[in-house]
C-alpha positions as CSV (number, residue, x, y, z in Angstrom):
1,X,-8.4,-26.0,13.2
2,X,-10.0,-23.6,10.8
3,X,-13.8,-22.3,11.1
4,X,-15.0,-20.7,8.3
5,X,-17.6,-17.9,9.0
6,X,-20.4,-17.1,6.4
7,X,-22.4,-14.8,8.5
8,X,-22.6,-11.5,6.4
9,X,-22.9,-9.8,9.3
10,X,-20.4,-10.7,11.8
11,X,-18.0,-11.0,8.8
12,X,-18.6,-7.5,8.8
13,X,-17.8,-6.8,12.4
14,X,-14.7,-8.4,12.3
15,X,-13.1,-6.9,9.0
16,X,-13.9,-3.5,10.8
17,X,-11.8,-4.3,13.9
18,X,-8.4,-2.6,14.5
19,X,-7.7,-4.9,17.7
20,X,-8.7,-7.8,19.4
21,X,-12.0,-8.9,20.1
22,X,-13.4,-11.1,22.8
23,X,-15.6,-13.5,21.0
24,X,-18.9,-14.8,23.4
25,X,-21.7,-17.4,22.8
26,X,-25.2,-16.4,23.1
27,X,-25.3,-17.0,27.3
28,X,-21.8,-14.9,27.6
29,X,-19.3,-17.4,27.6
30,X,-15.9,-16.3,26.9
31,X,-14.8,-18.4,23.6
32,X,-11.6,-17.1,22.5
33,X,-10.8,-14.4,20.9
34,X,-10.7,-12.9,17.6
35,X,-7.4,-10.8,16.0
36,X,-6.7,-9.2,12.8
37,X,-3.6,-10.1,11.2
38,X,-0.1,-7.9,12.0
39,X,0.7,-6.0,9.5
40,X,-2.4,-5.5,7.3
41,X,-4.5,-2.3,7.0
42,X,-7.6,-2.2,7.9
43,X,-10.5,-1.7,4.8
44,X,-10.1,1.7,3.2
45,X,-6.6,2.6,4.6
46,X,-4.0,2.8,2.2
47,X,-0.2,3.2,2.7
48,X,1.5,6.2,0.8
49,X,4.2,3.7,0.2
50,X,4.7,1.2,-1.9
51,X,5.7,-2.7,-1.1
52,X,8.9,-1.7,-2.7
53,X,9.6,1.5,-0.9
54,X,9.0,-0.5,2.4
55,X,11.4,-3.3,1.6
56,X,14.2,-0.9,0.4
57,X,13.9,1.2,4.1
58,X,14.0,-1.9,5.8
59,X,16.9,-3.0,4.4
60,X,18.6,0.4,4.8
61,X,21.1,0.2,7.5
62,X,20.6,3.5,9.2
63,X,18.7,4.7,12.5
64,X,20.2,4.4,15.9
65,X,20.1,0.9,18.8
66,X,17.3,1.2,20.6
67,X,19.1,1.0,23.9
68,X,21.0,4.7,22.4
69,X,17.5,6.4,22.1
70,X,16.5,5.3,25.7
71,X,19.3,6.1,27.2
72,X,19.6,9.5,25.9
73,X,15.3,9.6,26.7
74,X,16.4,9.2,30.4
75,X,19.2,11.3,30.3
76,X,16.2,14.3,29.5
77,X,14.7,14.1,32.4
């Protein structure tokens, strides 16, 4: 189910968030809770690169298996 939100305000509130937010009624009860999508910027941020440019390095088969970079991380200490 979908609930579309017209308040100026608290449309506001939430395009500003970078995290989840506990959404309340007016006595305090706990509702649900509110989270931006994954992935998107928030308002005024920009990425120095391009849609393309992201694609292309995720597609690039280089880097190292995560298990290799925590096993050399414990072998620092």
């Amino acid at each position: 189910m979908a609930i579309v939100i017209t308040d100026p305000a608290l449309l506001a509130q939430l395009s500003q968030t970078s995290g989840a937010v506990e959404v309340q009624d007016s006595n305090g009860n706990y509702l649900g809770t509110f989270a931006p999508p994954i992935g998107k910027l928030p308002p005024g941020v920009h990425s120095p690169f391009s849609m393309e440019e992201i694609e292309r390095r995720r597609k690039q088969p280089d880097g190292r298996p995560l298990a290799d970079i925590l096993r050399d991380l414990e072998n620092r200490g």
